[in-house]
C-alpha positions in Angstrom: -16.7 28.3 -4.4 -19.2 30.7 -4.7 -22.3 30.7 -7.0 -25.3 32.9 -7.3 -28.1 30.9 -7.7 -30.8 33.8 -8.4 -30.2 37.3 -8.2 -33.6 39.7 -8.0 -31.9 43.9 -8.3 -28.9 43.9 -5.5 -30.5 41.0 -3.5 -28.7 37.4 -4.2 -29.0 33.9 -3.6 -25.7 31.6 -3.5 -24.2 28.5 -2.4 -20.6 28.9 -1.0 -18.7 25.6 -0.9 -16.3 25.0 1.5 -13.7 22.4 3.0 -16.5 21.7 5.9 -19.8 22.0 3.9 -22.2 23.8 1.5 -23.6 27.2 3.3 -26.9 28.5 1.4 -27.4 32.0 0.9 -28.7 34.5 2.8 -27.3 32.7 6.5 -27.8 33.6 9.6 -24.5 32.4 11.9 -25.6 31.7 15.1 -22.8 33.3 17.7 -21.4 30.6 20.0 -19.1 33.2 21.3 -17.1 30.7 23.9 -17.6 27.5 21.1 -21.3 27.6 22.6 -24.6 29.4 22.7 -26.0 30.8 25.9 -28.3 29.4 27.1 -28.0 25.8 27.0 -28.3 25.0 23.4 -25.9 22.0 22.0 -24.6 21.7 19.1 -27.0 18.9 18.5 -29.8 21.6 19.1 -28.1 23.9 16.4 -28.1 20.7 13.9 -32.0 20.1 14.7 -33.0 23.7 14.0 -30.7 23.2 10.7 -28.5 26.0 11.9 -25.3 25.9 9.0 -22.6 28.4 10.5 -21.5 28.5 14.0 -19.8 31.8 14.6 -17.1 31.7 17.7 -15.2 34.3 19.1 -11.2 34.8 18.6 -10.6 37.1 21.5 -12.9 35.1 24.1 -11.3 31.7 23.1 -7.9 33.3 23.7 -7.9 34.5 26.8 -10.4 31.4 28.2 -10.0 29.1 27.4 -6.8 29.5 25.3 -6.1 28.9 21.5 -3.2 26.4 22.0 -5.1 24.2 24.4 -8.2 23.8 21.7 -5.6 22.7 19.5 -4.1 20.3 21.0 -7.8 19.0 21.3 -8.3 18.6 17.5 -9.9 22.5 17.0 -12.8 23.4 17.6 -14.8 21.4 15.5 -13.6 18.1 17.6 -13.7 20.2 20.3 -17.1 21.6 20.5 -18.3 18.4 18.0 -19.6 20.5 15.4 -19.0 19.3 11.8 -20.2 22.2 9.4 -18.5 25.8 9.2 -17.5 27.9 11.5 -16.1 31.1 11.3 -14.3 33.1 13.6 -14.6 36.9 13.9 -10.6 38.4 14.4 -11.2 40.0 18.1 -10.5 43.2 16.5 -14.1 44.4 17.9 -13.8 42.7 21.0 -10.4 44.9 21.7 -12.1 48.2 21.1 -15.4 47.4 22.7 -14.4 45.8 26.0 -11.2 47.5 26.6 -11.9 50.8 27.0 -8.8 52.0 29.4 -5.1 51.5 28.6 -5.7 50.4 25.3 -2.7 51.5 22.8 -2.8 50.9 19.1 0.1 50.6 17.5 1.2 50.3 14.0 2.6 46.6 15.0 -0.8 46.3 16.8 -2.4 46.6 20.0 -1.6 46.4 23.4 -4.3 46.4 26.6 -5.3 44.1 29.5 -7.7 41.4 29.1 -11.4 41.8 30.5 -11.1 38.8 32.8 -8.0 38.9 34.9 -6.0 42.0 33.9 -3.1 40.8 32.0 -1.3 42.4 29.5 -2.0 41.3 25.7 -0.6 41.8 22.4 -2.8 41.2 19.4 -1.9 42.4 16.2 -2.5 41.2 12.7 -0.1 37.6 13.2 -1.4 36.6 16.0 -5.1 37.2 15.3 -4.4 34.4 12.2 -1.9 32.1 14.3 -5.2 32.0 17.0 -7.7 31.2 14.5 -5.6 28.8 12.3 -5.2 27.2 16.1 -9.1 27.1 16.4 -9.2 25.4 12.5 -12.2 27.7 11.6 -13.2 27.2 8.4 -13.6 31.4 7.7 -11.0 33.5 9.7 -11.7 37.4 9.9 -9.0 39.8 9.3 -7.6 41.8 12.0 -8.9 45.0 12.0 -9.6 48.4 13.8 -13.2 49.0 14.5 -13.5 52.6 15.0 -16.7 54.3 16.2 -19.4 54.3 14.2 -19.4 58.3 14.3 -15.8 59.3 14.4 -14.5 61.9 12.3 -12.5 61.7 9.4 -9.3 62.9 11.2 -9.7 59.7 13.1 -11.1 57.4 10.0 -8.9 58.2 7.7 -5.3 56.8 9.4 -7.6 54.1 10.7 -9.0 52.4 8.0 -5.2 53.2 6.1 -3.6 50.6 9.2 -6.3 48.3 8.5 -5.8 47.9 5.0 -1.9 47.4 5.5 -3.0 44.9 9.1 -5.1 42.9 6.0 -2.0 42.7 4.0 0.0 41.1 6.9 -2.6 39.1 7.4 -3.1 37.6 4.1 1.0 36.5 4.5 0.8 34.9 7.9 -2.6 33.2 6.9 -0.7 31.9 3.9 2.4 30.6 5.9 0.0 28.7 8.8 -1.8 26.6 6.1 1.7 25.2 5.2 2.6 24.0 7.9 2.4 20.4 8.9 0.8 20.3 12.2 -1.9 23.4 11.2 -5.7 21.9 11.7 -7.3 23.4 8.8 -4.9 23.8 5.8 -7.5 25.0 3.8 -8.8 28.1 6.0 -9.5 30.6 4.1 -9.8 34.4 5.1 -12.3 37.4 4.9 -11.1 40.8 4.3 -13.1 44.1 6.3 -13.8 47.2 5.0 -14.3 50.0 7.7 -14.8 53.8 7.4 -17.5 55.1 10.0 -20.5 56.9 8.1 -18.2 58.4 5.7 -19.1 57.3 1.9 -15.9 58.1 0.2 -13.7 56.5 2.9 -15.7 53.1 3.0 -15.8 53.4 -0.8 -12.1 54.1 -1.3 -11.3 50.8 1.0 -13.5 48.6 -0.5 -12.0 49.0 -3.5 -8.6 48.5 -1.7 -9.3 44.7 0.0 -11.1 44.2 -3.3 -8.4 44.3 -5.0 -6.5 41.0 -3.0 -9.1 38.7 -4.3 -9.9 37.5 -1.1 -12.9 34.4 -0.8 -15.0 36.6 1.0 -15.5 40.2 2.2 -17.2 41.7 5.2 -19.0 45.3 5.9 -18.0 46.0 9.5 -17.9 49.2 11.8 -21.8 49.8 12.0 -24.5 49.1 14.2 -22.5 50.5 16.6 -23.9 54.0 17.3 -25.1 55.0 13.9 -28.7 55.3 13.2 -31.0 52.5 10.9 -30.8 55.0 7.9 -26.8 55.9 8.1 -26.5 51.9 8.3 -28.8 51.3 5.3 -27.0 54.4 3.2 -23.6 52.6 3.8 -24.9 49.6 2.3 -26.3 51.4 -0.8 -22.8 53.2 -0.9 -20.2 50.4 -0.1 -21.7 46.9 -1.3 -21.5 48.0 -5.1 -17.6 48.1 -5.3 -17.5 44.6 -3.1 -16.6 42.3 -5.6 -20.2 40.6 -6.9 -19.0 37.3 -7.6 -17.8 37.2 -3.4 -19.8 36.9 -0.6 -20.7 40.0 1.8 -21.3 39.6 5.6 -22.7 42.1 7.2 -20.7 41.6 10.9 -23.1 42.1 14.0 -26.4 42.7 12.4 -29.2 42.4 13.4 -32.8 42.9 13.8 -35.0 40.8 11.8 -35.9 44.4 10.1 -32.3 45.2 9.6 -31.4 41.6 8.0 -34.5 42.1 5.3 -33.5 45.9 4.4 -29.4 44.6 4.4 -30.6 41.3 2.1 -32.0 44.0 -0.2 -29.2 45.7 -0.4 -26.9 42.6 -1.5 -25.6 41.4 1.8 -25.5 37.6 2.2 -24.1 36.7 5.7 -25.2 38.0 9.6 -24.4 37.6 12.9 -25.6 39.1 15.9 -26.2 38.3 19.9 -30.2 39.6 20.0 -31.4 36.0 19.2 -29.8 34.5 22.5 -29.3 37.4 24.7 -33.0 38.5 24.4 -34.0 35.0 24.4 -32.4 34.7 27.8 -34.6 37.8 28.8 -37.7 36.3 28.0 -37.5 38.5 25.0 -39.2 35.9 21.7 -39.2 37.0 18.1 -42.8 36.7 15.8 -43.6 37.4 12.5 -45.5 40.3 14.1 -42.5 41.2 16.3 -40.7 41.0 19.6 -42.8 39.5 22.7 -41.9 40.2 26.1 -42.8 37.0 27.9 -42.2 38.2 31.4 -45.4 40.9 31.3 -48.5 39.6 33.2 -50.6 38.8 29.9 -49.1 35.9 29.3 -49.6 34.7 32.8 -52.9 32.6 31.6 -52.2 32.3 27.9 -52.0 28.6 26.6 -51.0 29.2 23.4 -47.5 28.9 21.6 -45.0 31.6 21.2 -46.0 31.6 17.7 -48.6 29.9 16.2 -47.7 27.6 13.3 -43.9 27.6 14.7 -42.4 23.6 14.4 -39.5 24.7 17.6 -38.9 22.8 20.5 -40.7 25.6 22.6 -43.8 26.1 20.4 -44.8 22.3 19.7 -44.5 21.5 23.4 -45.4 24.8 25.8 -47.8 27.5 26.2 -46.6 31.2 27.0 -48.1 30.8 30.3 -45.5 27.8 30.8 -42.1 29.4 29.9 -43.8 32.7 31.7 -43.4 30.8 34.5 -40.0 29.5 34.2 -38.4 32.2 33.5 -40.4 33.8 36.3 -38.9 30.9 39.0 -34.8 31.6 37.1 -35.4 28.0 35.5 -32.8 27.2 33.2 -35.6 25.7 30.9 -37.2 29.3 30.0 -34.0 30.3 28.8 -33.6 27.7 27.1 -36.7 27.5 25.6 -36.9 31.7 24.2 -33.0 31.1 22.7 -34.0 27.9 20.9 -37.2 30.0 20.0 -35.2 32.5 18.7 -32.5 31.1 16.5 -35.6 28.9 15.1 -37.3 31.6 13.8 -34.3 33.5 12.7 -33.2 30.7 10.7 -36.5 29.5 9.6 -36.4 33.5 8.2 -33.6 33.3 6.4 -34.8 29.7 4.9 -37.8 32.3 3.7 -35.8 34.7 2.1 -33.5 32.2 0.0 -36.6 30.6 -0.9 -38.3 34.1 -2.1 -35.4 35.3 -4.1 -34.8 31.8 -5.9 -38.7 31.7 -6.7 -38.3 35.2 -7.8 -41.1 36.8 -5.4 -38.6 38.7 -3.6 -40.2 41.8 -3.9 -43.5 40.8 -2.5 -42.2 38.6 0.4 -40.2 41.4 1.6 -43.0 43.9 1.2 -45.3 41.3 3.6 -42.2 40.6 6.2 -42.0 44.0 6.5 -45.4 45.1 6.8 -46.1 42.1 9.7 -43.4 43.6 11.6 -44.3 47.3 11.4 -48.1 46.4 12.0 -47.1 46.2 15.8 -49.8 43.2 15.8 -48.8 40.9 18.7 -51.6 38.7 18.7 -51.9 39.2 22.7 
């Protein structure tokens, strides 16, 4: 399913095939948290901006709308009329980041009220799968603990230990839904996690652990979530060499268009992260030379694009002075406009990158990215 096209030191170009299409290598998954991009982006927009993984939320989709109602609706891909991959992150991190009061983890799972109303909830590693294989992803995410970027090892240690035996239940529950007759998706496959805070030899011990279950794909969560740039980047130089090669690696939650070049380097091939839509709907853009704010007072007379050269929606029909003013007057349009801005650029990025690696001028590509971002240039 997976094949390495080109391959320039630790960075790698592949195509993954799966049951709902071809993904290319390095991807940026747009998060549709709710089965939808904030904003007001279809899924027609994600189509025209050639977006090829649509990343939804397992925790959100459970406790609103509900897992059993999308079902019954054909899944989410009939149900939010998407027809290429999605994959669906566990709601492991959604437990530990939005609960933070009455929360007990057990070794059966965990047990805390949900964000919107209050009531009690169980997830553990069964129901995490039976909730995904409800939504018919085509990737599910293992149920995992995601511990604090900065924890100690007293902490790590028994943590990522319950997460390795949470993957193994997993693995048998997965295996069970895709036999039964009514599941959606019979061939969803699942993505193992490896965890262990900022400490090398527990994220190395664990990722040879999950490596060993010959999963279809493996995932390096657990960071950008306190640590610093450099701890992240050291992980990745520590932990991505005993991933299995011949697998893809997601990097969960990252990042900056800086972070995404550095992690690509380091032999990452999938991301994820909010910044494209929730700065969007800020008035926060993304350029080659970086991050605009759209709402300052320059760009109150300036007629050009957000970017120059940039074939989006926003930057072949409005000036900066234009979606200024939207988002100035709360139109929906200026949101609209910076998000589908933004998950342009980051895929039209991405589209850069596999085309660097494959033409083997990795090296210098990344050298320029790198250097247009840190030049501060803003062309203002």
């Amino acid at each position: 399913m997976y094949k390495i096209v080109n391959k320039i030191d630790r960075a790698k170009s592949a195509t993954f095939e799966t049951v709902d299409g071809v993904i290319e290598t390095p991807c940026f998954m747009n998060v549709g948290t709710a089965a939808a991009i904030k904003g007001a982006v279809s899924t027609e927009d994600l189509n025209n901006i050639s977006t090829q993984v649509l990343l939804c939320n397992t925790y959100h989709l459970h406790v609103r709308t509900g897992d059993l109602l999308i079902k019954k609706l054909g899944g989410l891909k009939k149900f939010a009329n998407w027809d290429r991959p999605i994959l669906t992150d566990s709601g492991g991190f959604q437990v530990f980041s939005l609960v933070s009061t009455g929360r007990k983890i057990k070794e059966e799972g965990v047990y805390f009220k949900s964000h919107i109303d209050g009531r009690n909830i169980f997830m553990g590693p069964e129901e995490s799968m039976r909730i995904q294989s409800n939504l018919g992803s085509t990737i599910a995410m293992a149920f995992d603990e995601c511990p604090p970027a900065l924890a100690d090892l007293q902490y790590i240690k028994p943590s990522v230990e319950r997460t390795t035996r949470w993957l193994e239940r997993c693995i048998i529950e997965m295996n069970n839904l895709n036999q039964l007759e009514d599941t959606i998706n019979k061939s969803q496959m699942l993505w193992g996690i490896n965890q262990g805070g900022v400490i090398d030899d527990i994220r190395i011990e664990h990722a040879k652990e999950i490596a060993k279950f010959d999963l279809p794909g493996y995932a390096v969560g657990g960071l950008a979530v306190g640590e610093s740039h450099e701890q992240m980047y050291h992980i990745l130089d520590v932990v991505v060499p005993h991933l299995p090669e011949n697998k893809p690696t997601y990097l969960m939650g990252v990042g900056t268009p800086k972070n995404i070049i550095e992690s690509v380097d380091r032999g990452i091939d999938f991301f994820d992260c909010v910044y494209p839509s929730r700065n969007g709907r800020h008035g926060h853009v993304y350029t080659k030379y970086g991050k605009l704010n759209l709402l300052n007072q320059c760009y109150e007379l300036d007629e050009r694009p957000i970017e120059d050269g940039c074939e989006c929606e926003a930057c072949k029909r409005y000036s900066r002075a234009y979606i200024r003013h939207l988002l100035k007057a709360k139109e929906m349009l200026g949101m609209r406009l910076c998000v589908m801005h933004n998950l342009y650029y980051y895929n039209h990025l991405m589209k850069t990158i596999r085309v660097a690696i494959r033409n083997n001028t990795w090296k210098d590509v990344k050298k320029k990215l790198i250097n247009d971002i840190d030049s501060k240039r803003r062309d203002d």
